[in-house]
C-alpha positions in Angstrom: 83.0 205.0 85.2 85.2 202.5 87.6 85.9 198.8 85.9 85.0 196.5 87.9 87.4 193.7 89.6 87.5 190.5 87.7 88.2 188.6 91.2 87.8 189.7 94.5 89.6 187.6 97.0 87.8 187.8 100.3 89.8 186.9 103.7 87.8 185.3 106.6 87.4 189.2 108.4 84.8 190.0 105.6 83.0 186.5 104.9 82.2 186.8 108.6 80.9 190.2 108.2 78.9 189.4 105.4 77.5 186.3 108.1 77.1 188.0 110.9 76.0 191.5 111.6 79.0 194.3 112.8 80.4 197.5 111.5 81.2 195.8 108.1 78.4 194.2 107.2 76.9 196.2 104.9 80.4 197.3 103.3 80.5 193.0 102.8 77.1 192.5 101.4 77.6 195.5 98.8 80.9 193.7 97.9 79.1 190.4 97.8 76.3 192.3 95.1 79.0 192.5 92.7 77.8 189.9 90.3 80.7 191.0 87.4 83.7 189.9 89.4 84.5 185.8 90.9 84.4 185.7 94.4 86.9 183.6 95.9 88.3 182.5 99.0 90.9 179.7 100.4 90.7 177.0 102.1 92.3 179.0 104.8 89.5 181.4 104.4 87.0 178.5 104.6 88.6 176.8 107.8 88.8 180.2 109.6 85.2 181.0 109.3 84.2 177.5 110.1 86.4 177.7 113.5 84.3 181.1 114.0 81.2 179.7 113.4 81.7 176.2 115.5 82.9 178.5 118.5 79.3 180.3 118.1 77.6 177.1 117.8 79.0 175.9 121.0 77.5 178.9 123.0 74.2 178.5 124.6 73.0 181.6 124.1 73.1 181.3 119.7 70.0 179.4 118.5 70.7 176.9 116.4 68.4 177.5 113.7 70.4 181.0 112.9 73.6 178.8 112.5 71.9 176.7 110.4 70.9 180.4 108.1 74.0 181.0 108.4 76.0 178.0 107.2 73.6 177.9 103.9 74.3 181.5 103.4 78.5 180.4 103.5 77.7 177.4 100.9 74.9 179.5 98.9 77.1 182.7 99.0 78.7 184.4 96.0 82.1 182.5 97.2 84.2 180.2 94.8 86.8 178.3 95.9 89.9 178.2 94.0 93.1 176.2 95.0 96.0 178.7 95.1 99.1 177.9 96.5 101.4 180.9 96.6 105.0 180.3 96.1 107.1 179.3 99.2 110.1 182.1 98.7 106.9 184.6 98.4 106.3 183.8 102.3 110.2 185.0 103.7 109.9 188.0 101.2 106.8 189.2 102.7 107.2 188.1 106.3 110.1 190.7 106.0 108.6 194.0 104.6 105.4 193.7 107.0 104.5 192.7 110.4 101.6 190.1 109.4 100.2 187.1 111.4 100.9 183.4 109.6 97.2 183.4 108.9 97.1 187.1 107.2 100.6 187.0 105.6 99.1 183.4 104.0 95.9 185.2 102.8 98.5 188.1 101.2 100.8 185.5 99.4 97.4 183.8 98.0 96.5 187.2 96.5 99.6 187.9 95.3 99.5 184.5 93.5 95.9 185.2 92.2 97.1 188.5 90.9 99.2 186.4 87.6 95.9 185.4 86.7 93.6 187.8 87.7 96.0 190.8 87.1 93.0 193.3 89.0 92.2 191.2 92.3 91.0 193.3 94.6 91.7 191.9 98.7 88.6 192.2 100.3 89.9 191.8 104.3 88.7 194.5 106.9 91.8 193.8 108.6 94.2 197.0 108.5 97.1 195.7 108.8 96.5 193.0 106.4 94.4 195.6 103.7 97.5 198.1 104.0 100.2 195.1 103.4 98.4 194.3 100.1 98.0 198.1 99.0 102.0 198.3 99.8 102.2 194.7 97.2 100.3 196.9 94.6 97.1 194.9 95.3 94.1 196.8 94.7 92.0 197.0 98.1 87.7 197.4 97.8 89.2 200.6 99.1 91.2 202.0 96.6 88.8 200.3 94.0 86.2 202.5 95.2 83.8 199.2 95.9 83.5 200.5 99.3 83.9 203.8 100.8 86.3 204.0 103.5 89.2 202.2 104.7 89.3 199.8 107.9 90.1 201.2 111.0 93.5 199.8 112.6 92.5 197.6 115.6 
């Protein structure tokens, strides 16, 4: 029998497919069932799904009483917010082993600095480049955890 994760760090890919229907939604939501482990994001996590949901908001064609859904499901969801700050030499260390945007190489340096207290985070991003980055930092992945069953595809 797996253990389960003890924190499961979710970047903004997978809060916003546990929001909105797509080809990881239901990948998200089993995540999100996992009642033994603390869900956390950042407030980078927060302010990327926000920007994601204000864009929506501002087209015509979303009604606004599914925004409102789905703002309550983002403050009633099974998300904590925990103020990490990773180290700033951690940033140039991993800037240099993998080709990350600021916002995912951010979300990777958070997990690594969740991972001294929560030694078996698991990264919860369906982004591949960002999911393979942490596996290569020895962070577990809902992946390799077995949470999930297959790997992101690279875009």
């Amino acid at each position: 029998m797996k253990k389960a994760a003890s924190a499961i760090y979710w970047d903004a890919s997978a809060i916003l497919s546990a929001l909105f229907r797509d080809e990881h939604s239901d990948k998200a939501l089993k995540a999100a069932s996992n009642q033994g482990a603390v869900h956390v994001l950042s407030s980078l996590a927060w302010s990327e799904t926000q920007a994601v949901i204000a864009r929506i908001e501002r087209e015509p064609r979303f009604a606004a009483k599914r925004l409102a859904a789905v703002r309550e499901a983002l403050s009633g969801g099974p998300w904590r917010y925990l103020s990490v700050h990773p180290d700033l030499s951690a940033f140039s260390e991993l800037a240099r082993k993998w080709p990350l945007r600021g916002a995912d190489l951010w979300h990777l340096a958070t997990a690594k600095a969740l991972q001294l207290e929560f030694p078996d985070v698991v990264m919860l991003s369906f982004d591949a480049r960002l999911s393979e980055a942490a596996r290569g930092e020895g962070l577990s992945t809902c992946f390799r955890k077995g949470i999930l069953d297959a790997p992101p595809r690279r875009p």
